[in-house]
N, C-alpha and C positions, 0 to 999 in steps of 0.2 A: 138844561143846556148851559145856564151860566154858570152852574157848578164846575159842570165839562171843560169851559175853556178856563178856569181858576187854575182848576189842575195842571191843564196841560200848561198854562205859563207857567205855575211855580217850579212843575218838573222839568222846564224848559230852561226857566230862567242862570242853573248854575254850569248847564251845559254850555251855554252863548258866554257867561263867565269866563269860562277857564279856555272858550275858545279865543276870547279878549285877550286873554293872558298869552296866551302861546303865541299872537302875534303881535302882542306888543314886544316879550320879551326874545324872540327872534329866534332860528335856529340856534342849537350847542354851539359852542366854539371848540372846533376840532384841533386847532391848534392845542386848545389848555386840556382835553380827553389827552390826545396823543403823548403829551407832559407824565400825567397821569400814570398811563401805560406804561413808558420808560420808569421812572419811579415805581410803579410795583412790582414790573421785573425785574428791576434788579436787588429789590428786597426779597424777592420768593427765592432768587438765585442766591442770594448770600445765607436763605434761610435753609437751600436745598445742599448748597456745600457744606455747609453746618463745622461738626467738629474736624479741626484737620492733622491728621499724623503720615499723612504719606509724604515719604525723603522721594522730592524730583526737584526741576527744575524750572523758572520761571516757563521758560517758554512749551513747554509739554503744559503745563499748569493752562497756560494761553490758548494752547491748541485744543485739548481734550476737551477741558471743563469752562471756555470762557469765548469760542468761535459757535455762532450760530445763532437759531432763534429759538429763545428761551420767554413760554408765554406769547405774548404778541407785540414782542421786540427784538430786534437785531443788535445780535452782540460782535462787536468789530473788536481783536485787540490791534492797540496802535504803539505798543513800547512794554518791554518787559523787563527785568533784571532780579537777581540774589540765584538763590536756590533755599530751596525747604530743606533744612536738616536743625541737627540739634541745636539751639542756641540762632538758629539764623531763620530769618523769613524771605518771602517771593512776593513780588509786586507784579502787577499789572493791570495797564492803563487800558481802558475798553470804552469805544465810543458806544455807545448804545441808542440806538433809533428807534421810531415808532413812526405810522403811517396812515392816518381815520379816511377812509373816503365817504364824503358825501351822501346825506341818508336822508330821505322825503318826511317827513312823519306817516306812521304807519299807520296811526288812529286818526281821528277829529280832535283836534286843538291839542294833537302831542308837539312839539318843539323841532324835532328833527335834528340832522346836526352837520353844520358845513365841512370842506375837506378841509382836512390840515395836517402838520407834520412836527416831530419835535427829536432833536436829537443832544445827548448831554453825552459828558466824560464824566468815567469814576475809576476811581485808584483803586482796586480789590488788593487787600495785602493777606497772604498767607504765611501764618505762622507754625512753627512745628508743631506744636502741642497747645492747642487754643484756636479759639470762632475765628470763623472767614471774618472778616470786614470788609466794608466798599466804603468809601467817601468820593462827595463830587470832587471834581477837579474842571481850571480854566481848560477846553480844550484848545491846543495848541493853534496857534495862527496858521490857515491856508489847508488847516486841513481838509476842507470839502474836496480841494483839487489836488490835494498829496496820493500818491501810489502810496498804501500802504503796504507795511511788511507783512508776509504769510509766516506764522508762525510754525514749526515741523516740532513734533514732539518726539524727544528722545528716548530710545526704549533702554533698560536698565540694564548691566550686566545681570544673569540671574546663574543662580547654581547649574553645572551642567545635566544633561539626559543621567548620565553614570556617574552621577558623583557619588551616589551611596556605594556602588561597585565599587568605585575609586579606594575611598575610605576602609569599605572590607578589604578590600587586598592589602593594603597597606596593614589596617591590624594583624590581619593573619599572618601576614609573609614574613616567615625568622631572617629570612634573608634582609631585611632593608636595617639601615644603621640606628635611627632610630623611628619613632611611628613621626612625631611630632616634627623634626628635620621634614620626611615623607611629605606628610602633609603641607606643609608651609611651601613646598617645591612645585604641587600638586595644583593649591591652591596660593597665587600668589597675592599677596599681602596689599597689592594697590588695589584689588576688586572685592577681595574676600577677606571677612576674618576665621580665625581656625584656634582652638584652646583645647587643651588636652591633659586632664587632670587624672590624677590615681585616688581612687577614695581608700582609708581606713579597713574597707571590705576588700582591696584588694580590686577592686572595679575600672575598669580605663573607662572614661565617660570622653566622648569626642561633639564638640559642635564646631559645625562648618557653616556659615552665610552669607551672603549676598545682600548688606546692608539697604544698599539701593533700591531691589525691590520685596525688605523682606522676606527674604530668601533663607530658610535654616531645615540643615539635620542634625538633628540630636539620637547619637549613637553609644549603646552603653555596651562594653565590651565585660559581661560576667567572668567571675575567677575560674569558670569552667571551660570558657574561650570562645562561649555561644554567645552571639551579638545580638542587640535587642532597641527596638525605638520604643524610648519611653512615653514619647508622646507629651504635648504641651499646650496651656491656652495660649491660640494665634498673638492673643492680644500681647501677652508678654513679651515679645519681640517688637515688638513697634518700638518707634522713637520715644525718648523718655520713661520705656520700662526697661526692662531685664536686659535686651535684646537676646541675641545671638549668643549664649553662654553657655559654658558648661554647670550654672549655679541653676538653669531651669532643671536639672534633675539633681543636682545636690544640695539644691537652698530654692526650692521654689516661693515664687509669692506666695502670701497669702492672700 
């Protein structure tokens, strides 16, 4: 019998311990979870934008990739500016919130954890060719009770339905003055670019694109007058490589 109760105090003993602990040291603090929260959403988010090469524009950038809830926090943008292209980067400012409610402990002598809330600003900057970043920023005064701006995302001009039809007419037709005139009338010069080389073999080689969203046909016209897509890695057309060229079939990368 005295052994009986030896045991059951010592296996007793570190359970009333650490029930000691749990109400000395009180529930979590929901406030500094909710902290937490915001912080690692917006590092999974800048880990999930990762590398960036797409030409758009701040506010499409805001709307698409930076409105909503990402993890388990609310991504607000509150200001945007640049645009993503060659040599230039996109900003946007996103308030980011988080929300703990209130949680019992669910075991004997767990902690639990009170409600709370935590809301921060970060400057995401997007560069043409290189990693997302976010850094904190002050958010701006008043803004709990400011109407924010809804961000609308702009959709890109893209190559048209027939523009490869476009292109063959123009090669083949003896009628038109020249292919390249054609083309450039076709496709005009503030949306699209258009190059139109003769190679050595005798070959008209035609590329037509739509910078903005990545948009290209690459058309290679044989000396026998039969048209032909030579076909190309996607990636070579992005910002900072080849793009849109007629060198993707007469000087491709390596």
């Amino acid at each position: 019998m005295v052994l009986v109760v030896i045991l059951v105090g010592v296996l007793a003993a570190p359970v009333a311990l650490f029930s000691v602990f749990g109400a000395v040291l009180g529930p979590g603090d929901g406030n500094r979870i909710a902290l937490d929260i915001v912080e690692r959403s917006v590092a999974a988010r800048v880990d999930r934008l990762g590398y960036w090469h797409e030409q758009t524009d701040a506010e499409t950038v805001a709307a698409e990739r930076l409105s909503g809830t990402f993890g388990a926090a609310e991504f607000t943008p509150i200001a945007w500016s640049g645009r993503v292209a060659l040599g230039q980067a996109a900003t946007v400012d996103v308030l980011v919130r988080s929300r703990v409610d209130a949680r019992a402990p669910a075991t004997f002598g767990e902690r639990g954890t009170t409600a709370g809330s935590a809301a921060a600003c970060y400057r995401f900057t997007f560069p043409s060719t290189d990693f997302v970043g976010a850094d904190p920023i002050d958010c701006p005064p008043g803004l709990a009770a400011a109407t924010l701006p809804t961000p609308t995302p702009t959709v890109p001009p893209r190559l048209p339905d027939d523009a490869r039809e476009v292109i063959a007419d123009i090669l083949t037709d003896p009628s038109a003055e020249t292919a390249e005139q054609s083309l450039r009338s076709a496709f005009p010069a503030t949306v699209f670019t258009v190059e139109l080389v003769t190679t050595g073999a005798g070959e008209r080689v035609v590329a037509v694109g739509a910078p903005a969203s990545n948009d290209c046909i690459l058309i290679v016209e044989r000396d026998d007058g039969t048209l032909d897509e030579p076909g190309f890695d996607p990636v070579w057309i992005l910002p900072g490589e080849t793009g849109c060229a007629t060198s993707l079939y007469t000087d491709p990368p390596l």
